[in-house]
Structures are given as C-alpha cells and as structure tokens.
TIKOL-899494 format. One record per atom (N, C-alpha, C, O): chain; residue in three letters; x, y negated, z negated; atom name; residue number from 1. Coordinates in Angstrom, 3 decimals, always signed. Last residue first. Layout:
REM TIKOL-899494
[A ALA [X Y Z] CA NUM]
...
This chain:
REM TIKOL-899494
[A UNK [+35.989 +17.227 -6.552] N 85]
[A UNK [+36.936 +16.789 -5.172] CA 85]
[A UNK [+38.333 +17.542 -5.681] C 85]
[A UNK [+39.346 +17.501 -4.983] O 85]
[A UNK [+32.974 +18.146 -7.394] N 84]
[A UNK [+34.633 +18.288 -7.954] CA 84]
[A UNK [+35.018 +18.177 -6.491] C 84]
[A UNK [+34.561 +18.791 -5.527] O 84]
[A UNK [+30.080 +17.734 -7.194] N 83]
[A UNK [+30.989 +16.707 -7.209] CA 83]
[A UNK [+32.358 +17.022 -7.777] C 83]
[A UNK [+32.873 +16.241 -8.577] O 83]
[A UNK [+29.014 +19.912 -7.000] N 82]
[A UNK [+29.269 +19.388 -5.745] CA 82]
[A UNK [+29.965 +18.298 -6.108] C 82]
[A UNK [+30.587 +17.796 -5.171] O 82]
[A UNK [+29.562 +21.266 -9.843] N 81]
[A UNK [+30.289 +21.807 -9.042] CA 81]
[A UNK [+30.034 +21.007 -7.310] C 81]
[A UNK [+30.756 +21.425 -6.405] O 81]
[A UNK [+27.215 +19.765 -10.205] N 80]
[A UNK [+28.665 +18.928 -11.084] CA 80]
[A UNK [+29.781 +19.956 -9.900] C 80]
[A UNK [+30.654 +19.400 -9.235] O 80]
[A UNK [+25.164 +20.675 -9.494] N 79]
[A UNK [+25.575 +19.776 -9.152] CA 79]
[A UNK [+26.525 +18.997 -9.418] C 79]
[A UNK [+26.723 +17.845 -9.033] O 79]
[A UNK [+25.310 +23.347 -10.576] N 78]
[A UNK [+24.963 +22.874 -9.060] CA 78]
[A UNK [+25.862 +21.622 -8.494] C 78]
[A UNK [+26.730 +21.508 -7.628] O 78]
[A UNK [+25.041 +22.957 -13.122] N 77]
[A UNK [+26.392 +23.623 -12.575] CA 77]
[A UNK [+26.295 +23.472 -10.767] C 77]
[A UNK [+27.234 +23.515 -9.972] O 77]
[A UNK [+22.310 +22.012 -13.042] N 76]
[A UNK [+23.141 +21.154 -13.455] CA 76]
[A UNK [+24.457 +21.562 -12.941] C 76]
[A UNK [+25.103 +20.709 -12.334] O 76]
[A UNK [+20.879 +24.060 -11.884] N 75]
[A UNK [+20.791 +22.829 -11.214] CA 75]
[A UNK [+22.093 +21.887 -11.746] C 75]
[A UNK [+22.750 +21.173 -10.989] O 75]
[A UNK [+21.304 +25.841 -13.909] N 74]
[A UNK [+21.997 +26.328 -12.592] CA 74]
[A UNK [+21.770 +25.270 -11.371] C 74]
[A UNK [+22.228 +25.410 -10.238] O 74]
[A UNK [+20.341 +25.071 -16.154] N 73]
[A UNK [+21.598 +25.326 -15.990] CA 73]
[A UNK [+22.261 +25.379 -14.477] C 73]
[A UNK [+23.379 +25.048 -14.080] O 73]
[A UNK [+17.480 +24.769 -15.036] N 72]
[A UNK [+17.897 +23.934 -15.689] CA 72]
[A UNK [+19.761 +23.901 -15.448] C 72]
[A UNK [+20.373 +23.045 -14.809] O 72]
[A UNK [+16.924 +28.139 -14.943] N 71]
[A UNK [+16.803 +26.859 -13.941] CA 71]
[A UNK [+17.582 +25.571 -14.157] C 71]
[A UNK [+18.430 +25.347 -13.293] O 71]
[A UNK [+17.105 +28.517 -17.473] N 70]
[A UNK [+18.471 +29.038 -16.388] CA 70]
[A UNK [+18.364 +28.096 -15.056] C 70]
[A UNK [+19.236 +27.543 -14.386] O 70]
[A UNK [+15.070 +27.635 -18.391] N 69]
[A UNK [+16.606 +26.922 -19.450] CA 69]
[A UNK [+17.734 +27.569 -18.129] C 69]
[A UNK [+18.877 +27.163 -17.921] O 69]
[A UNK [+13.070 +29.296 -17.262] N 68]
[A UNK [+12.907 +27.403 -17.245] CA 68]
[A UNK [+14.645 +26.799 -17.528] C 68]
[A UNK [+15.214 +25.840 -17.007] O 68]
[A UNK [+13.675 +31.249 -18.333] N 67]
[A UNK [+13.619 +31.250 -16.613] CA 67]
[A UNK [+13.852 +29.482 -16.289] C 67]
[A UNK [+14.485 +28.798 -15.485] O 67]
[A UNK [+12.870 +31.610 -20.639] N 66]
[A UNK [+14.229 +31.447 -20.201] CA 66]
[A UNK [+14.364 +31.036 -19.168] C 66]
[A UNK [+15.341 +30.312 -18.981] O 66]
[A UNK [+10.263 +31.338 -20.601] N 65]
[A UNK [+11.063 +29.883 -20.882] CA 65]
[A UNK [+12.461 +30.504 -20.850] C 65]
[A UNK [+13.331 +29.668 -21.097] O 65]
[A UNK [+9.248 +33.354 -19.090] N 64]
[A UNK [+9.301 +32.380 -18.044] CA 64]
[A UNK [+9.991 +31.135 -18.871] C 64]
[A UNK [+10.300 +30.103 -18.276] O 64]
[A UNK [+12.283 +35.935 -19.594] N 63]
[A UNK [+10.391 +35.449 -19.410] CA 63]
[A UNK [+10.822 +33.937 -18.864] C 63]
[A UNK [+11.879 +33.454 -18.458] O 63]
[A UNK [+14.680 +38.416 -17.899] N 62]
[A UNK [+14.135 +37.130 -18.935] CA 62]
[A UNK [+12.972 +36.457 -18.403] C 62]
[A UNK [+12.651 +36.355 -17.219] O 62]
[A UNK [+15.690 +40.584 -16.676] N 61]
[A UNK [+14.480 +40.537 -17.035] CA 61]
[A UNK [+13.949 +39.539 -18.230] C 61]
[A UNK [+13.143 +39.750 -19.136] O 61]
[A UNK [+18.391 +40.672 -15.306] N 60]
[A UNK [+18.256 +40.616 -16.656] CA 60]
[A UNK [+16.923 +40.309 -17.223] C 60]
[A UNK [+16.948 +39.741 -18.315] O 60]
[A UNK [+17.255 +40.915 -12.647] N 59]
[A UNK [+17.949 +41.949 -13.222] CA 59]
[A UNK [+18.532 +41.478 -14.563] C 59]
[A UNK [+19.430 +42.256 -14.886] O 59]
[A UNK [+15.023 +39.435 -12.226] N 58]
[A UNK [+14.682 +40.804 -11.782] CA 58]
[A UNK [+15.797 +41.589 -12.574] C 58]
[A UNK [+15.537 +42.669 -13.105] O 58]
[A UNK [+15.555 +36.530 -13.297] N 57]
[A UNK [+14.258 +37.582 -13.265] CA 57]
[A UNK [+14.233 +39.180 -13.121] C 57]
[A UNK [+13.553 +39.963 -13.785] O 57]
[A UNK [+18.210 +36.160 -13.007] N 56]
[A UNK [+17.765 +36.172 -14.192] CA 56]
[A UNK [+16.238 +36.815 -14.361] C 56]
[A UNK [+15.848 +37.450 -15.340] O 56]
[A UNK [+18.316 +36.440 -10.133] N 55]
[A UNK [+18.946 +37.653 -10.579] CA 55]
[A UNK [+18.777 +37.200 -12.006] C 55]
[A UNK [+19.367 +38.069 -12.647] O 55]
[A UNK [+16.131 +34.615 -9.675] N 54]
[A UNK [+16.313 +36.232 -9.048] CA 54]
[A UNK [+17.071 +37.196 -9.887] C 54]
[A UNK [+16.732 +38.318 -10.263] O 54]
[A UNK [+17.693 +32.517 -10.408] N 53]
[A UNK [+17.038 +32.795 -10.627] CA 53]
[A UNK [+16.127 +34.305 -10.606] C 53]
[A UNK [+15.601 +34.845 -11.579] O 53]
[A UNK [+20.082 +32.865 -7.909] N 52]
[A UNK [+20.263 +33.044 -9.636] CA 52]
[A UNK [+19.151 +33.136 -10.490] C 52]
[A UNK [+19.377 +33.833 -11.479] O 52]
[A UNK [+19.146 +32.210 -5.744] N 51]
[A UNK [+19.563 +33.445 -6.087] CA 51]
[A UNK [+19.805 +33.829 -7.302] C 51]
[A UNK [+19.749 +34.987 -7.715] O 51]
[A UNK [+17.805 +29.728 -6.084] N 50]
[A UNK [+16.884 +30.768 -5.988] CA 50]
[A UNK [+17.735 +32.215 -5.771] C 50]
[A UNK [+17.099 +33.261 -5.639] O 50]
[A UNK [+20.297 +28.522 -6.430] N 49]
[A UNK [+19.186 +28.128 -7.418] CA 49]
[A UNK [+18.412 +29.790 -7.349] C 49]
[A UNK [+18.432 +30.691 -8.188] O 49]
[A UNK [+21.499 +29.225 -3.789] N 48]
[A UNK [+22.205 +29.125 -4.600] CA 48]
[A UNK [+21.308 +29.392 -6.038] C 48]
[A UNK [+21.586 +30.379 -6.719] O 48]
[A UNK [+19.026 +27.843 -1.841] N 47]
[A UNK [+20.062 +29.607 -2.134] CA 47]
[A UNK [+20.525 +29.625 -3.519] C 47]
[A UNK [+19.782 +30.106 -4.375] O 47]
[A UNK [+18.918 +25.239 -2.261] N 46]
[A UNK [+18.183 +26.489 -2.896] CA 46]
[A UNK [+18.793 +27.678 -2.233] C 46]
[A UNK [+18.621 +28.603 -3.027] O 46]
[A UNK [+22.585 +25.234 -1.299] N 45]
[A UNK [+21.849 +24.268 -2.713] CA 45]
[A UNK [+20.743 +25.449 -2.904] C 45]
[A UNK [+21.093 +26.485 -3.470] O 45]
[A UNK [+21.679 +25.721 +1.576] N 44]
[A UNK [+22.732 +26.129 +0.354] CA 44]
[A UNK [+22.404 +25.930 -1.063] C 44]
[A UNK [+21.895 +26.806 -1.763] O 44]
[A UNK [+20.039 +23.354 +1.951] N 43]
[A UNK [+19.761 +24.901 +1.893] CA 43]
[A UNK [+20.241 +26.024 +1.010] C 43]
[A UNK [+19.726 +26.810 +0.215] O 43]
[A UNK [+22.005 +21.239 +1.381] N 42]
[A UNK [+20.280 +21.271 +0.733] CA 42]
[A UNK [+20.128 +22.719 +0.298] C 42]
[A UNK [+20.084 +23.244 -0.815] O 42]
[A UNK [+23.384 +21.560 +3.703] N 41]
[A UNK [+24.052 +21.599 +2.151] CA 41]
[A UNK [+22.997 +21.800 +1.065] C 41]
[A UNK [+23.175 +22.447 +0.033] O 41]
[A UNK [+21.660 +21.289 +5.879] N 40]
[A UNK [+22.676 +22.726 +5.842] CA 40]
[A UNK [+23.586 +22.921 +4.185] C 40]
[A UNK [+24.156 +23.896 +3.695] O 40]
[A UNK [+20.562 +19.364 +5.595] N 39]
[A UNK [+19.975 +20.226 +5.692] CA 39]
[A UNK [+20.699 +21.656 +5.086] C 39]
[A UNK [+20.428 +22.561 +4.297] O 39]
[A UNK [+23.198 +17.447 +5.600] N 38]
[A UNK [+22.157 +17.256 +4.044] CA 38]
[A UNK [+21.288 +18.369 +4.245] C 38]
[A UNK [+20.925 +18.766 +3.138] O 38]
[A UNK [+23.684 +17.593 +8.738] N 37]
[A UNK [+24.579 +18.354 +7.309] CA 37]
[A UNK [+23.897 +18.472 +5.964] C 37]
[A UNK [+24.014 +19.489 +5.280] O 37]
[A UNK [+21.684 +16.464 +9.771] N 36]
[A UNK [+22.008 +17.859 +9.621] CA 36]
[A UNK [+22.525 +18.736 +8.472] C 36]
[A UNK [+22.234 +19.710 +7.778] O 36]
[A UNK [+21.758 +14.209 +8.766] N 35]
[A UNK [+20.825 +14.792 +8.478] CA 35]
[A UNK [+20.946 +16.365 +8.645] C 35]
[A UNK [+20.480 +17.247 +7.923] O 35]
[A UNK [+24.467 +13.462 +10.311] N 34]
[A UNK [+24.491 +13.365 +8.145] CA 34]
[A UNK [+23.289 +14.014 +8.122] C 34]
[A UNK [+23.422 +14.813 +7.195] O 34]
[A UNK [+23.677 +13.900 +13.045] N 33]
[A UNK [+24.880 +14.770 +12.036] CA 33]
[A UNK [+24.866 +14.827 +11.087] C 33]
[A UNK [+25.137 +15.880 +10.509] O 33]
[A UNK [+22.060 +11.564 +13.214] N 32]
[A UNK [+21.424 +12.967 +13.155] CA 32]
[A UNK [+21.970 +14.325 +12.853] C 32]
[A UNK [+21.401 +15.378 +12.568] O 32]
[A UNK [+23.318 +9.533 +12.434] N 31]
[A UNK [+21.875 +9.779 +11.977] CA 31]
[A UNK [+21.701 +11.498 +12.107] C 31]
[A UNK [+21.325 +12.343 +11.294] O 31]
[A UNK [+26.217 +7.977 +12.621] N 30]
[A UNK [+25.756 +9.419 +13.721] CA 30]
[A UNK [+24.835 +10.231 +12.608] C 30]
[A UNK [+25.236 +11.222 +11.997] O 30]
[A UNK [+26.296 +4.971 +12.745] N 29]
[A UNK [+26.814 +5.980 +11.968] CA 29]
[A UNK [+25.501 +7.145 +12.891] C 29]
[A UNK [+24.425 +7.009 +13.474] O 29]
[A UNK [+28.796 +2.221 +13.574] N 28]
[A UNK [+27.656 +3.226 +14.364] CA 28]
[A UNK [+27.417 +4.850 +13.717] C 28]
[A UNK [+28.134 +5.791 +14.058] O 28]
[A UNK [+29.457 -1.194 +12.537] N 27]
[A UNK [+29.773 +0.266 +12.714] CA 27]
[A UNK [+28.655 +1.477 +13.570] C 27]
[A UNK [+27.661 +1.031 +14.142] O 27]
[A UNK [+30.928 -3.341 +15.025] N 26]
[A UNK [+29.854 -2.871 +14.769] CA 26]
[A UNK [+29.627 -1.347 +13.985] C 26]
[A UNK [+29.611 -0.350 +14.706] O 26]
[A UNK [+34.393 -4.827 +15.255] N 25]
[A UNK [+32.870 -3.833 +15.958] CA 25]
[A UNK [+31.932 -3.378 +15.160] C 25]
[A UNK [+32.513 -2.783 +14.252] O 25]
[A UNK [+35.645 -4.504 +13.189] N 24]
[A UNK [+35.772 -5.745 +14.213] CA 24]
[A UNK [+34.918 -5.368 +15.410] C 24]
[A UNK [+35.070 -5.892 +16.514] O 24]
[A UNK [+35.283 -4.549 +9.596] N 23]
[A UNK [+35.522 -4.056 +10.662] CA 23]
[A UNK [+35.948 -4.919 +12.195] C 23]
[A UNK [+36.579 -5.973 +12.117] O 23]
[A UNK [+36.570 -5.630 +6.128] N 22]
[A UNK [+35.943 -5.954 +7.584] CA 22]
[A UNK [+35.785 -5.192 +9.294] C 22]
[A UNK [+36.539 -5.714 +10.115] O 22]
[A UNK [+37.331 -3.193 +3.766] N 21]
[A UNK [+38.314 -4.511 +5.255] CA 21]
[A UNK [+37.131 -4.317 +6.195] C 21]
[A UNK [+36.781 -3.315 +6.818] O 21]
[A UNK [+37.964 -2.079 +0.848] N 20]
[A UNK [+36.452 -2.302 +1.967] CA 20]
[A UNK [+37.051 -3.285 +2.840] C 20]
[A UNK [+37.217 -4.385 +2.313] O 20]
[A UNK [+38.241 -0.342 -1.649] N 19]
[A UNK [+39.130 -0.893 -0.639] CA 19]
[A UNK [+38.653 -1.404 +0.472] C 19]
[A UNK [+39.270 -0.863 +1.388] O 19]
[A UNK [+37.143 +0.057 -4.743] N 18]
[A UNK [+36.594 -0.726 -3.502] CA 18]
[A UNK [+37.510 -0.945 -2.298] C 18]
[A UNK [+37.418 -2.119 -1.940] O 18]
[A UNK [+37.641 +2.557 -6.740] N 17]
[A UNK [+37.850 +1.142 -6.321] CA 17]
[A UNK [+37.320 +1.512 -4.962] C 17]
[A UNK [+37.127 +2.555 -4.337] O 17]
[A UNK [+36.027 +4.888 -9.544] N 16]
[A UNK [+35.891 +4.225 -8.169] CA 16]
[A UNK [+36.815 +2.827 -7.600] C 16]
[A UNK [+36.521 +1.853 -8.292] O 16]
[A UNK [+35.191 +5.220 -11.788] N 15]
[A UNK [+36.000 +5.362 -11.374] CA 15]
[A UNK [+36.730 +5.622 -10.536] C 15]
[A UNK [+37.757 +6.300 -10.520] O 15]
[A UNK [+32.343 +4.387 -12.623] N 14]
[A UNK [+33.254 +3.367 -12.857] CA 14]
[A UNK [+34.933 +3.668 -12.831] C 14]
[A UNK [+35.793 +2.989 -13.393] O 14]
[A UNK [+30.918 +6.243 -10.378] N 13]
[A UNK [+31.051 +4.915 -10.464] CA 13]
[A UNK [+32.148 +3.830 -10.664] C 13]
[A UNK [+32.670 +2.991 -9.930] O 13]
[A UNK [+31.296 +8.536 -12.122] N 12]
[A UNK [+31.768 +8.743 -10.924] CA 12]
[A UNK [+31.778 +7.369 -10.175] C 12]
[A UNK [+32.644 +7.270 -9.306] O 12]
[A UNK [+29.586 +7.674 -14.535] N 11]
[A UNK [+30.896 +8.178 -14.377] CA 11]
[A UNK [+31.858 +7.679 -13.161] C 11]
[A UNK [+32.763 +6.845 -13.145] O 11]
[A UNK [+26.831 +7.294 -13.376] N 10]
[A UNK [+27.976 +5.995 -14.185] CA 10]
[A UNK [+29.608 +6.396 -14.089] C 10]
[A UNK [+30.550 +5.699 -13.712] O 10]
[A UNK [+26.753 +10.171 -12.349] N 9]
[A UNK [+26.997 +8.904 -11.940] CA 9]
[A UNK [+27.494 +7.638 -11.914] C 9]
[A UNK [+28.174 +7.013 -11.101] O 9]
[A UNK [+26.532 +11.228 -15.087] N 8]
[A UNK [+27.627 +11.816 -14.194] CA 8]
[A UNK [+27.506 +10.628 -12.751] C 8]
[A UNK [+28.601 +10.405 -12.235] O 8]
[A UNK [+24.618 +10.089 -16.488] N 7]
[A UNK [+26.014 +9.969 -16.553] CA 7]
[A UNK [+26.998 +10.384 -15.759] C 7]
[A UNK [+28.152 +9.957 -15.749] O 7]
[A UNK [+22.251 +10.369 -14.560] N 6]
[A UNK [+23.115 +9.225 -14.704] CA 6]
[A UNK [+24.072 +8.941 -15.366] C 6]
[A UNK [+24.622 +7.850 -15.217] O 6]
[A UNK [+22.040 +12.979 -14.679] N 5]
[A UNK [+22.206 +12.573 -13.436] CA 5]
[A UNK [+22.908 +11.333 -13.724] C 5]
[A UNK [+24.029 +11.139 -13.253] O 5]
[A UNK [+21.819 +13.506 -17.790] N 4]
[A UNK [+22.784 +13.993 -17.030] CA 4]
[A UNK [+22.968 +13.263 -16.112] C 4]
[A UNK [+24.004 +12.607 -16.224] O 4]
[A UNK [+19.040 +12.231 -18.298] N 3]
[A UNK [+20.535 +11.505 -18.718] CA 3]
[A UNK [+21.940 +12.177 -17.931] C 3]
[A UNK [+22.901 +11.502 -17.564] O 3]
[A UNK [+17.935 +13.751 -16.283] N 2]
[A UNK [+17.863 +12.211 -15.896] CA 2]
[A UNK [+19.182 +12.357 -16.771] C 2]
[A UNK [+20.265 +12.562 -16.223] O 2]
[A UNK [+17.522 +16.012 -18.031] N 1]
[A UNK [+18.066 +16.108 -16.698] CA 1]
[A UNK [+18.424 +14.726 -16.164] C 1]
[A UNK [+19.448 +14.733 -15.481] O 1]
C-alpha cells in the first residue's frame, strides 16, 4: 500500500510546474471550509469502502482474507479515482 501511495505521488509530482508570483497582501486561507470539505470528502471516502465491503460480505459471501484483498482494492480504486482531473 505505501509503494502505491508513493508512486502515485512521485508521479503526480514530477508532473507538475510551479507557476508561483508573489502576492501583495497576505494570503488568508478559510480553516474551517478546507476542514469541512476534508469531512464531507473523508465521509464519502468510508461510504464508499464500507459499502463495498458489505456488499463483498453479505452478498458475495467472501471470508475474512478476501475481505482483507477487497479492502485493499477498494482503497486503492479510491484513491486513484480521487486523483483523475
């Protein structure tokens, strides 16, 4: 799971530019909107996990090391599907 996270990082990294201009005020970033939103995307996020899991438990009735390999899958498709722009 680690090598994933950090390739798909390195990735998304080294294909990146920098366009960054000085501001001329102070920036002011709105703390309690990005926390919101990371709540409201988080949530989503276990929905998402804990509905699929559910439906590998209850309605294709796989044991607990499948349960482990769907977990696994459905974190990774998680999270590659939050990074397609």
């Amino acid at each position: 799971m680690v090598i994933v996270m950090i390739t798909g990082k390195l990735l998304a990294m080294t294909i990146t530019t920098d366009q960054v201009r000085p501001s001329e005020t102070p920036n002011y970033w709105q703390v309690g909107r990005i926390t919101a939103v990371g709540v409201i995307l988080g949530s989503c996020f276990l929905s998402f996990c804990t509905a699929i899991l559910t439906f590998g438990k209850f309605r294709m009735g796989l044991g607990m090391e499948d349960l482990r390999t769907l977990s696994v899958v459905a974190v990774v498709f998680g999270v590659q599907a939050k990074n397609v722009r």
